[in-house]
C-alpha positions in Angstrom: 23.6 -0.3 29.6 26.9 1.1 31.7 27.0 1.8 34.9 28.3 4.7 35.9 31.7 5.4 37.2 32.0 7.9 39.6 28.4 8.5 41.7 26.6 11.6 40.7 23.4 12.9 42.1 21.3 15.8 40.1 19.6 18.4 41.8 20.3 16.7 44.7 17.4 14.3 44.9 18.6 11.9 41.7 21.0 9.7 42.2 22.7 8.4 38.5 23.0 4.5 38.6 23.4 3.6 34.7 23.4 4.7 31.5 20.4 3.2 29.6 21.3 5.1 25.9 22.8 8.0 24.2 21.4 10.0 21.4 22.5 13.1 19.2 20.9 15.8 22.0 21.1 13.4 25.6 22.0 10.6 27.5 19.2 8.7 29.3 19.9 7.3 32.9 18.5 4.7 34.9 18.2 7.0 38.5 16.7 6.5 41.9 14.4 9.4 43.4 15.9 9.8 46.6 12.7 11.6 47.6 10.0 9.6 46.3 11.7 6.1 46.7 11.2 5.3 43.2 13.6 4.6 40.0 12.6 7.0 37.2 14.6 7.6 34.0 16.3 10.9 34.2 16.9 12.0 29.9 20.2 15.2 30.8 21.4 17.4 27.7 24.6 17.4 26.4 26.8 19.6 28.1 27.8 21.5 25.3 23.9 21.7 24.3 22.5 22.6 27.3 24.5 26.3 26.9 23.0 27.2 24.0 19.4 28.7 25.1 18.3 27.6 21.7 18.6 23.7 23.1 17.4 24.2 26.4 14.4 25.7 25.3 13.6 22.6 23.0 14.3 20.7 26.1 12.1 22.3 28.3 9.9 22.5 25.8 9.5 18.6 25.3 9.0 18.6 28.9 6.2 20.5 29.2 4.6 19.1 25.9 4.6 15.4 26.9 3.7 16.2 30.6 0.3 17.9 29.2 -0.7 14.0 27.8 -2.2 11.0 29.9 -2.2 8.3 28.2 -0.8 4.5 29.4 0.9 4.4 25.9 3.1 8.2 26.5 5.7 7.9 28.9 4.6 9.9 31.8 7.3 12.9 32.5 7.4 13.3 36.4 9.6 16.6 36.8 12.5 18.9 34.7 15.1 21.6 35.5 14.1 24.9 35.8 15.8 27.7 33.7 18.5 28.6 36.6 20.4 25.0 37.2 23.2 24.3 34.8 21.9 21.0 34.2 19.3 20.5 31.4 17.3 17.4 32.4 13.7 15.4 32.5 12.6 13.4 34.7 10.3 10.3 33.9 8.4 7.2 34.4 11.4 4.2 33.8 9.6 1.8 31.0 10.4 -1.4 32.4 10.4 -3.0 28.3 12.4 -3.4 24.8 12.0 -1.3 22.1 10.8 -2.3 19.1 14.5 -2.0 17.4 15.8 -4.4 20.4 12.6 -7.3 19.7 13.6 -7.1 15.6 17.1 -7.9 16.7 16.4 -10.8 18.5 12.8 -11.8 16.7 13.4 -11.3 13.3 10.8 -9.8 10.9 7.4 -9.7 12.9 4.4 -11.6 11.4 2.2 -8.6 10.0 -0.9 -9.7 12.3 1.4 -9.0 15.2 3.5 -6.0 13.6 -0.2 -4.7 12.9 -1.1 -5.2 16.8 1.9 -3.2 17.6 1.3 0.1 15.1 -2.2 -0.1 16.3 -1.2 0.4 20.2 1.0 3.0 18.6 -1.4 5.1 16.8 -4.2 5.0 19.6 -1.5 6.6 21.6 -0.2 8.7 18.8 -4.1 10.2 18.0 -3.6 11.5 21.5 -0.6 13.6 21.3 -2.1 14.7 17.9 -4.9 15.7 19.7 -3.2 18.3 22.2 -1.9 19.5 19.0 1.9 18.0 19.6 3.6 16.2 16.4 6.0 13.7 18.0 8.6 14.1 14.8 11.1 11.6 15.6 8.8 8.2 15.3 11.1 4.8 14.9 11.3 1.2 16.4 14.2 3.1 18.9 11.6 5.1 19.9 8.7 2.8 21.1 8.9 0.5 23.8 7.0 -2.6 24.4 6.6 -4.3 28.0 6.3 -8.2 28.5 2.7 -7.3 28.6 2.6 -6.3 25.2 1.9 -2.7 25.8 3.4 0.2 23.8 4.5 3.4 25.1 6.1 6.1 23.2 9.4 7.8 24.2 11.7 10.7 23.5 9.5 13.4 22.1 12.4 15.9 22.4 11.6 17.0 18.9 7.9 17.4 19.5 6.7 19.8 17.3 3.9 22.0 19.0 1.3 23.3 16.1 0.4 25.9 18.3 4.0 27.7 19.2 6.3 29.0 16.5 9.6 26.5 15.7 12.6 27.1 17.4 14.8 25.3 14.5 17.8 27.1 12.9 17.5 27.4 9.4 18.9 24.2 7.6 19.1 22.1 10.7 17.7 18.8 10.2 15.9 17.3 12.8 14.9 13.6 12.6 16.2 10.4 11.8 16.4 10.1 8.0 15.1 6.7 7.3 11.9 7.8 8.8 11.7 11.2 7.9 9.1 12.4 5.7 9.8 13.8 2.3 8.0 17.2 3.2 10.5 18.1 6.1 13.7 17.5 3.7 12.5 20.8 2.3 11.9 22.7 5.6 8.7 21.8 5.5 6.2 21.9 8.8 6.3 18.6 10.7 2.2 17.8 11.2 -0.2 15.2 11.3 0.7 13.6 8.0 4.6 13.6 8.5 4.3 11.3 11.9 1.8 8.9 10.1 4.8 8.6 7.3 7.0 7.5 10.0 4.6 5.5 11.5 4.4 3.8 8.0 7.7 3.3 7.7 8.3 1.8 11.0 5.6 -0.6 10.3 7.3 -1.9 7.2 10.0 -2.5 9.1 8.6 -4.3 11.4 7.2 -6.8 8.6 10.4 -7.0 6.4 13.4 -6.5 8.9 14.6 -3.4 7.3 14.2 0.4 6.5 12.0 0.8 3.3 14.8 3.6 2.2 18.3 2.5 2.0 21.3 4.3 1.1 25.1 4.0 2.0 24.5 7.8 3.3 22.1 10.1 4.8 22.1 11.7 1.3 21.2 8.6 -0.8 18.6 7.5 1.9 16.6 11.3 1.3 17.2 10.9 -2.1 15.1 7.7 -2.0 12.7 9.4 0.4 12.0 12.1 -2.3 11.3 9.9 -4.6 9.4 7.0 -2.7 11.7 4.9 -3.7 11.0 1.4 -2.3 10.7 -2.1 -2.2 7.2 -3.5 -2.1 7.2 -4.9 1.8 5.5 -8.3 0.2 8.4 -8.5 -2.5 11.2 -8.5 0.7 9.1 -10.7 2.9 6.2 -12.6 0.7 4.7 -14.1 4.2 3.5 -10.3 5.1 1.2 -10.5 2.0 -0.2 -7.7 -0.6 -3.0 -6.5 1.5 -0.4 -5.2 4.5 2.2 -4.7 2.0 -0.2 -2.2 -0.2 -1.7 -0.1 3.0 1.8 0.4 4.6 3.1 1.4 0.7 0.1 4.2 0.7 1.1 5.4 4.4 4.6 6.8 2.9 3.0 8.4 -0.2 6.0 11.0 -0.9 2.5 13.6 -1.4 0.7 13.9 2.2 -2.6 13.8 0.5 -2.3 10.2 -0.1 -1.7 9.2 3.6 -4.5 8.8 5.9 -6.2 12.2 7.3 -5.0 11.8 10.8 -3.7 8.7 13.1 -7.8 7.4 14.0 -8.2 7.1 10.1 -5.1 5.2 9.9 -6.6 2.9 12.4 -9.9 2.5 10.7 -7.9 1.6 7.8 -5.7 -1.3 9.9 -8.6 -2.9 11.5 -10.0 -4.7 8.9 -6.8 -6.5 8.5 -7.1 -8.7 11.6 -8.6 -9.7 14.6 -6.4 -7.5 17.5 -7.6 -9.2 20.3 -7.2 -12.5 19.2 -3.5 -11.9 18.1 -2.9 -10.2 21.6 -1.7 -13.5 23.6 0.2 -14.4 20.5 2.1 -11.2 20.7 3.0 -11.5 24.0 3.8 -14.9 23.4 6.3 -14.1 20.4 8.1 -11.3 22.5 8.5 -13.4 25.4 9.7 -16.5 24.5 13.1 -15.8 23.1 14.0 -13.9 25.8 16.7 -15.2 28.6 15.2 -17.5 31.5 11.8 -16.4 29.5 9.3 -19.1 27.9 6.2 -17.7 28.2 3.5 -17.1 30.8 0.6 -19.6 31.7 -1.6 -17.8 29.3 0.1 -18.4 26.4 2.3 -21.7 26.9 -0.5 -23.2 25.3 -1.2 -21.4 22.1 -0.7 -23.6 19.4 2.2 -22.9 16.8 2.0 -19.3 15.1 2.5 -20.5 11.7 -0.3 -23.0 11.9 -2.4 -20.2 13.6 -1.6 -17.5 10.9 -2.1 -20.1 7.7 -5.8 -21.3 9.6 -6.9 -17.5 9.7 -5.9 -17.0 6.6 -7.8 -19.9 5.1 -10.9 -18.4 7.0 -10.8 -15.3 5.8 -10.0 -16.6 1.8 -13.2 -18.5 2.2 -15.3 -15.9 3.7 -14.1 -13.8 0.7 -14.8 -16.2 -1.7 -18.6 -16.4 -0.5 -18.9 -12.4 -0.5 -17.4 -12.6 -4.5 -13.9 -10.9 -3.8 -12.1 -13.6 -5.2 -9.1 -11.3 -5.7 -8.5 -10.2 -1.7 -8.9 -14.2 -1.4 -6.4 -14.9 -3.7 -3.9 -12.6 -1.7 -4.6 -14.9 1.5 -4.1 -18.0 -0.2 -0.6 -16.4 -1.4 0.3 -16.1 2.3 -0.4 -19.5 2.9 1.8 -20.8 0.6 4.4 -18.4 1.4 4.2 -20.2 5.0 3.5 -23.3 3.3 4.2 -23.6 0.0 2.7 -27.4 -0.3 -0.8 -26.2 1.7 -2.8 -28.6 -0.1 -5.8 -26.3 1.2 -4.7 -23.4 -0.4 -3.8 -25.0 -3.3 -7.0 -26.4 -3.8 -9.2 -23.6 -3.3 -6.8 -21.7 -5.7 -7.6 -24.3 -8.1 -11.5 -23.9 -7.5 -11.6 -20.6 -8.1 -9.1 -20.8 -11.2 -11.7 -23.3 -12.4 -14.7 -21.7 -11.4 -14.3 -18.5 -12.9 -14.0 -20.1 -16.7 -17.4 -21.8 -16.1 -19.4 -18.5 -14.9 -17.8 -16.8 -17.9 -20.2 -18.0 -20.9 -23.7 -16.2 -20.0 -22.2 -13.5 -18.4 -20.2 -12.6 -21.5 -23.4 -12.7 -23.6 -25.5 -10.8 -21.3 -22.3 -8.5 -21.3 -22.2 -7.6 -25.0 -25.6 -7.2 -25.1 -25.7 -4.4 -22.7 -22.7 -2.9 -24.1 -25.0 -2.5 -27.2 -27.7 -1.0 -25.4 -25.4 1.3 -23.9 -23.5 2.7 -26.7 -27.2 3.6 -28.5 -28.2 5.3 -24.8 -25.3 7.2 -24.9 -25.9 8.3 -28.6 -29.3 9.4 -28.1 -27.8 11.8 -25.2 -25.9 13.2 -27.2 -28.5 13.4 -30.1 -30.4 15.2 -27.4 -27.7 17.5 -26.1 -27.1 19.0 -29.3 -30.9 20.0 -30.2 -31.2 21.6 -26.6 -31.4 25.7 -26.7 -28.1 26.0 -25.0 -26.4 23.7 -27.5 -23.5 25.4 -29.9 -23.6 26.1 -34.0 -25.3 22.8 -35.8 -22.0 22.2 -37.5 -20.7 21.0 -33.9 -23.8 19.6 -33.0 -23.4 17.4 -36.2 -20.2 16.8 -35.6 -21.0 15.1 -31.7 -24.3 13.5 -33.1 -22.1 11.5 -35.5 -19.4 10.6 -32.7 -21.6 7.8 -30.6 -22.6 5.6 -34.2 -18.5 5.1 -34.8 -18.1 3.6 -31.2 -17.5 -0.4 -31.4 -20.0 -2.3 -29.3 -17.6 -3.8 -27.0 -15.9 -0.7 -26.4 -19.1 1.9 -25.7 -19.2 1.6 -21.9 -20.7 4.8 -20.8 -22.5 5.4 -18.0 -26.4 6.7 -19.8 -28.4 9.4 -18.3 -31.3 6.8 -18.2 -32.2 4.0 -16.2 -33.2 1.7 -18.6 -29.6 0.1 -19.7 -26.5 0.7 -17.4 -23.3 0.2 -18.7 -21.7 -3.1 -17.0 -18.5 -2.1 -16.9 -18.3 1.5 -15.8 -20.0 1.4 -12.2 -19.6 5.1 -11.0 -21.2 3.9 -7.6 -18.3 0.8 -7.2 -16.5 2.3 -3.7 -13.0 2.1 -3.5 -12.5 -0.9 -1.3 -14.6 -2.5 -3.8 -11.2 -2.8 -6.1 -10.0 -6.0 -4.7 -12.9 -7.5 -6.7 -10.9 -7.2 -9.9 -10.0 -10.6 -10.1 -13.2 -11.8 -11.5 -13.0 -8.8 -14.7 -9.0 -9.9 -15.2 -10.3 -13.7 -15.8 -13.6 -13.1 -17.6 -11.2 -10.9 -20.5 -9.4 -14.4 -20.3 -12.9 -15.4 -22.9 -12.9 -12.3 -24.4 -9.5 -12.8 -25.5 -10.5 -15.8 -28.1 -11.5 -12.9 -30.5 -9.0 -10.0 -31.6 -9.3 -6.7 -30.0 -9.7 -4.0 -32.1 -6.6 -1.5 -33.0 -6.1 1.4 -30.1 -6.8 4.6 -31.6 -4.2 7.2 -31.7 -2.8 7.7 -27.6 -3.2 10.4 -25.3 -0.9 9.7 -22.5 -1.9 10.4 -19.0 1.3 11.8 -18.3 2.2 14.0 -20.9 -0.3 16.3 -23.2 1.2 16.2 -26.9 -0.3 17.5 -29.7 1.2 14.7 -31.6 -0.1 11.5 -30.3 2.0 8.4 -30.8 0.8 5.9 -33.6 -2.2 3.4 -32.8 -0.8 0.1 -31.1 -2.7 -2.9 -31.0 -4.0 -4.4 -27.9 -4.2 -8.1 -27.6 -5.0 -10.0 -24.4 -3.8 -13.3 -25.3 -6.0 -16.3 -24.8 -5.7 -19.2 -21.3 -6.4 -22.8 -22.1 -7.9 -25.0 -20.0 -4.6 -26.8 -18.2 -5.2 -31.0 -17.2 -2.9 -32.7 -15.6 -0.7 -35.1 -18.2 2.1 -37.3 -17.0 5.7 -35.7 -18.1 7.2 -37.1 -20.9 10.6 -38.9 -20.8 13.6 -37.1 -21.5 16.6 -39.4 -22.0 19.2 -36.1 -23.1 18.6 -35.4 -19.3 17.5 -38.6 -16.7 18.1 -35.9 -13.8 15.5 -34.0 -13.0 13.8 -32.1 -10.5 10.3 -30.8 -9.0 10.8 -27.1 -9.6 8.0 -24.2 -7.7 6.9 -21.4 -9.2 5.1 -18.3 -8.0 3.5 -16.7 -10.8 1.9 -13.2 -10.4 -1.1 -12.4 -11.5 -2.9 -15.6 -10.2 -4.6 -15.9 -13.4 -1.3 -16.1 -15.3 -0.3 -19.4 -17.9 3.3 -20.5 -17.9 4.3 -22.2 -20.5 7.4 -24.5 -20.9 8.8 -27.2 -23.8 5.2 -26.8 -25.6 3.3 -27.9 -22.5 1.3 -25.5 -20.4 0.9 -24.9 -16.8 -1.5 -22.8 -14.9 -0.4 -20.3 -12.0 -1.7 -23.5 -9.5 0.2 -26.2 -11.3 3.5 -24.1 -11.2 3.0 -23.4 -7.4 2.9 -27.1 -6.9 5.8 -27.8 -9.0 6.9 -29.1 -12.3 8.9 -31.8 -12.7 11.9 -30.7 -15.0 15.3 -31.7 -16.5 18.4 -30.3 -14.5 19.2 -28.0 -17.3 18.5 -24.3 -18.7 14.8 -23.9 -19.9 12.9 -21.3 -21.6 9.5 -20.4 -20.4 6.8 -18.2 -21.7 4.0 -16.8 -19.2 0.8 -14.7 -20.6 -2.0 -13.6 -18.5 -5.1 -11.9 -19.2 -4.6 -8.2 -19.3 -0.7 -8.3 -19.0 2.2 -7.9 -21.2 3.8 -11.6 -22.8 7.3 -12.7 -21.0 9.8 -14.7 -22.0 12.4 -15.7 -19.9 15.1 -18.6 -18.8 16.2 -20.0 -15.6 18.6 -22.7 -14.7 17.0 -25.9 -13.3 19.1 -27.5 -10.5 19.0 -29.2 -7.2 19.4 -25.7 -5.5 16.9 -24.1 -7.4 14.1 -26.3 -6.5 14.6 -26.1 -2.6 12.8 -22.5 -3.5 10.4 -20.9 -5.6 10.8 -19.3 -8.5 9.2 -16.1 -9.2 7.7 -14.9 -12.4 6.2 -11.8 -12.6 4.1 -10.2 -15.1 3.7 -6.7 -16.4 -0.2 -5.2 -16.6 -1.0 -3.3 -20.1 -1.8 -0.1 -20.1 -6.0 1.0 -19.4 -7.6 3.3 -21.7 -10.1 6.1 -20.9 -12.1 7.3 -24.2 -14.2 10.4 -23.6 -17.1 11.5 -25.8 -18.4 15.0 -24.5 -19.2 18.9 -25.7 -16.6 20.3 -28.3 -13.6 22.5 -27.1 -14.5 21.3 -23.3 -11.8 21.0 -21.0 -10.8 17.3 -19.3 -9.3 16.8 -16.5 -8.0 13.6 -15.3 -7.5 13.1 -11.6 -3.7 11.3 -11.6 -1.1 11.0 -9.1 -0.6 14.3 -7.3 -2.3 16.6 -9.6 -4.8 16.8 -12.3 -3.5 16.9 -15.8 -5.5 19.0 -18.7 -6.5 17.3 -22.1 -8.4 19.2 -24.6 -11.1 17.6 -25.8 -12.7 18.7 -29.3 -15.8 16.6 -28.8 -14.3 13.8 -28.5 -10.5 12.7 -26.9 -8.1 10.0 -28.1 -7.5 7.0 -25.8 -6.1 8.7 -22.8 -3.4 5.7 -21.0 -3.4 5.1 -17.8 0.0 3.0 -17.2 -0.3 -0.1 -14.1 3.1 -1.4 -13.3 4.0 -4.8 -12.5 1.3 -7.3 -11.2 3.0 -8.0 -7.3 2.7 -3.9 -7.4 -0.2 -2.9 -8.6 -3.8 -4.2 -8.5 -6.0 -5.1 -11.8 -8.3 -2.2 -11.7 -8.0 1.3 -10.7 -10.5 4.3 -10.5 -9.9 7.9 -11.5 -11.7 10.9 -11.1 -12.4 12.6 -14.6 -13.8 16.0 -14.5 -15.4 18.2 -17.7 -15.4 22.3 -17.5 -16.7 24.6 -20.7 -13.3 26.5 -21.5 -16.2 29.4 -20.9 -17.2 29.0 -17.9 -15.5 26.7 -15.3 -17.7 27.0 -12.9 -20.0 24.5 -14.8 -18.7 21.6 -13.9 -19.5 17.4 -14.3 -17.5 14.8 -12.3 -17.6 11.1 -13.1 -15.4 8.4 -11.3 -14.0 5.8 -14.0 -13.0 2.4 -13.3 -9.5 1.2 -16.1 -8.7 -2.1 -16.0 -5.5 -3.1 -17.9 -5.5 -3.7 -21.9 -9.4 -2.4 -21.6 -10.4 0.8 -23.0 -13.6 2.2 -20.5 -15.8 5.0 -22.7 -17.3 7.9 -21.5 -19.8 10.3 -22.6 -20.2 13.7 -20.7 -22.9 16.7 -21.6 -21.8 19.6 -20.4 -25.5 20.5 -20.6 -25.8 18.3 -17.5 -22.8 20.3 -15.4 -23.9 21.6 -12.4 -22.7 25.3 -11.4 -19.7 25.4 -8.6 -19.4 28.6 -6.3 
């Protein structure tokens, strides 16, 4: 803020007192309404812009845009020029707040509860403006204020985008503040629903991590990023904002707009769940308040107890209400936020253990009860096929041989279709498991921890999902290697090095086996620490499902004042389809289905899962079957992969069901 030099009143009714910011198209002003009695912000175009008609009829524009809303969180525009002054200028309400770029400067990273407070105010107000058909285009922490009340209101919708009302843009120009700008609009594409919900996305990681998701030392690297979605997991930056946040704010900037939610009340639906927005209210208002000069709080919240403590005892909550409703997994992503707070929470830390534990002793009948029906299955999805190929409509017997003789070569343990009857379902290929349901993969990733005792089989030849080669790759060998039972042994002397120290680990997947000088450690043991010699040790860490990693580190008194992160690498899933020869497959992957010609039956088809702090243990694709003569009959089947698992398939055209 500057106050302003020489006195200057506009229109004669506004009288200029100081300058409250500056950006690429106006200056703002803190003014007093000489008529009303009232300060108001008064937002005047450049001089030089406000002569080019192109600029004043963006201007009047925004005025007339944002004066059609009512909403507490849209600043409310109270008058603007009309087309004969030479001023270009709005009038409106004065937000008597911070932005949210002003409270990261002088709070630091917000604690995701409270960030997700914050984006929700914002898109309530946000669903509005979408609502009257105005895009807001230019969504940032600059751009929403927050009053000591903890209320949001939006500002400076000067590139409001009306979907109603051709653009007004010159070709090339690039409206928008980079970091925040949606990968669609680098290309001149229409600014809509789905573009505002990508800035909204990356304000909110922001808001949780303390910086931009895209970074680049120009405008040019930073849309090259954006093209690319090229980021930083929010929970790898800041561990405390947890995988849950970190996931949902990862999907809300999907470089495709498909991914994103469908409009600013879906992105809400999707937030809620997350946490409790009344109860974090007075904490919010607390946390904004109490760093502020000859600020420490109101009456209502001088009394809260500290946040960490508050945050960590939710988070516990929620683990164990988790734990009773079987989603062991989403619980394990709490417990990791505990210990990011406080990394010697014996309460975490035991209930880790428990379920580490407790999933090895639930293992032993289920796995026999799983084989079983995995039998059953395989001989239910034979007979359908048996069945398919004597039907009327069926092809030449040479093919029908040909599929009747596919279902006896499938392995047991690896025929997990979904039958036509009811009599045996396939365990693991639920095509009725929802999509929220995924967090439950925990439980799978640990009971292939048993499975792992016996070889897998060879992989046959690959498909990959990304790439359709008539020369598949050679078979590879999928082994998931085996987790022993870990008990707690006293550490054995080492005279070559008296000096040692307590060194933390975080391990990712939670299911994961480090192991170090012969001895082995479980994910829980490592979080704890393990005492070591001040020296450079190799360690070795295998999990269920993942890739084997060897590594080094250097053990010293500065290492163990942190934790050490070891991170694992998920194999690759499988998909086998058994279905009508010369059909046509296609799986549902990334932006855009991908065709694999299937004679009867496919190879292994890979579906690739990244690195276990990026990417959870199962994932569901959409696979859909079409006769190569007629694609109007159609069969759809949802498929769950899990990593270093093959899931098998069986499809009868003979079952497809027309599509107009």
């Amino acid at each position: 803020m500057s106050p302003i030099p020489t006195p200057e009143t506009i229109a004669e009714r506004y009288e200029l007192i100081e300058e409250l910011g500056q950006g690429g198209m106006a200056t703002v002003f803190r003014a007093f309404d000489r008529t009303l009695g009232r300060e108001v912000a008064l937002k005047r175009l450049h001089p030089h812009l406000a002569k080019v008609a192109e600029h004043r009829a963006r201007f009047e524009r925004e005025a007339r845009a944002v004066a059609r809303l009512d909403h507490p969180g849209i600043v409310k525009i109270y008058d603007f020029s009309s087309p004969q002054t030479d001023d270009a200028y709005i009038v409106m309400e004065l937000v008597d707040g911070e932005s949210l770029a002003t409270i990261l400067e002088r709070c630091g990273p917000l604690p995701a509860e409270l960030a997700g407070v914050l984006i929700a105010k914002t898109l309530r107000a946000l669903d509005v403006a979408h609502q009257h058909h105005i895009i807001h285009r230019d969504l940032k922490p600059e751009n929403i204020m927050v009053r000591s009340d903890a209320s949001v209101v939006l500002l400076d919708f000067g590139l409001a985008n009306l979907l109603d009302q051709a653009r007004i843009t010159r070709t090339g120009a690039l409206l928008g503040s980079p970091a925040y700008m949606a990968p669609e609009l680098m290309e001149g594409g229409r600014a809509d629903v789905a573009s505002d919900l990508f800035s909204i996305g990356a304000t909110f990681y922001r808001l949780v991590t303390g910086q931009d998701a895209f970074q680049g030392q120009h405008p040019a690297q930073i849309l090259r990023a954006i093209e690319h979605g090229d980021h930083t997991p929010a929970h790898r930056l800041q561990p405390e904002a947890g995988r849950r946040f970190s996931l949902l704010i990862s999907r809300w900037m999907s470089v495709s707009p498909d991914h994103r939610p469908a409009n600013a009340r879906a992105a809400l639906e999707e937030i809620q769940p997350l946490f409790d927005e009344v109860s974090w209210q007075p904490h919010l208002k607390q946390h904004i308040n109490k760093t502020k000069s000859n600020t420490s709080g109101t009456s209502e919240t001088n009394n809260l107890p500290p946040l960490q403590d508050t945050i960590c005892d939710a988070l516990l909550g929620r683990a164990d209400a988790l734990i009773e409703q079987g989603q062991t997994l989403e619980a394990t992503y709490e417990l990791e936020r505990v210990l990011a707070y406080q990394p010697d929470s014996q309460a975490a830390l035991s209930r880790l253990s428990s379920l580490h534990a407790g999933a090895g002793e639930k293992e032993g009948s289920r796995r026999r009860a799983l084989g079983m029906g995995a039998a059953v299955a395989a001989l239910a999805a034979a007979g359908a096929l048996w069945h398919a190929g004597l039907s009327p409509t069926s092809e030449a017997p040479a093919a029908r041989a040909s599929s009747r003789n596919l279902a006896p070569q499938r392995n047991a343990d690896e025929a997990l279709a979904q039958p036509k009857t009811t009599e045996a379902p396939a365990p693991p290929v639920d095509w009725s498991v929802p999509r929220e349901e995924v967090f439950a993969a925990l439980q799978d990733a640990r009971r292939s921890a048993a499975a792992s005792v016996a070889p897998s089989a060879s992989a046959p030849d690959l498909a990959r999902v990304d790439s359709v080669s008539a020369n598949p790759p050679p078979a590879r060998t999928r082994r998931v290697p085996a987790v022993a039972a870990v008990v707690d042994a006293p550490t054995q002397d080492t005279p070559a090095a008296p000096q040692t120290f307590k060194q933390r680990f975080r391990v990712m997947p939670a299911a994961a086996t480090l192991s170090i000088a012969g001895k082995r450690y479980s994910a829980i043991e490592a979080a704890r620490g393990i005492e070591l010699p001040a020296e450079t040790i190799e360690l070795e860490a295998s999990s269920p499902g993942c890739a084997p990693l060897k590594t080094t580190i250097d053990v010293s008194e500065e290492s163990s004042q942190r934790a050490q992160r070891v991170v694992l690498s998920w194999l690759p899933g499988y998909i086998e389809l058994v279905t009508d020869r010369d059909a046509l497959v296609w799986l549902e992957e990334r932006t855009s289905p991908l065709v694999v010609s299937a004679g009867g039956a496919s190879g292994p088809i890979e579906v690739p899962f990244g690195r276990a702090d990026e990417a959870l243990a199962e994932r569901q694709l959409e696979v859909r079957v079409a006769s190569r003569h007629d694609l109007t009959r159609t069969f759809v089947r949802t498929v769950t992969v899990r990593p270093g698992q093959t899931s098998s398939l069986a499809l009868s055209l003979a079952d497809a069901v027309p599509q107009r």
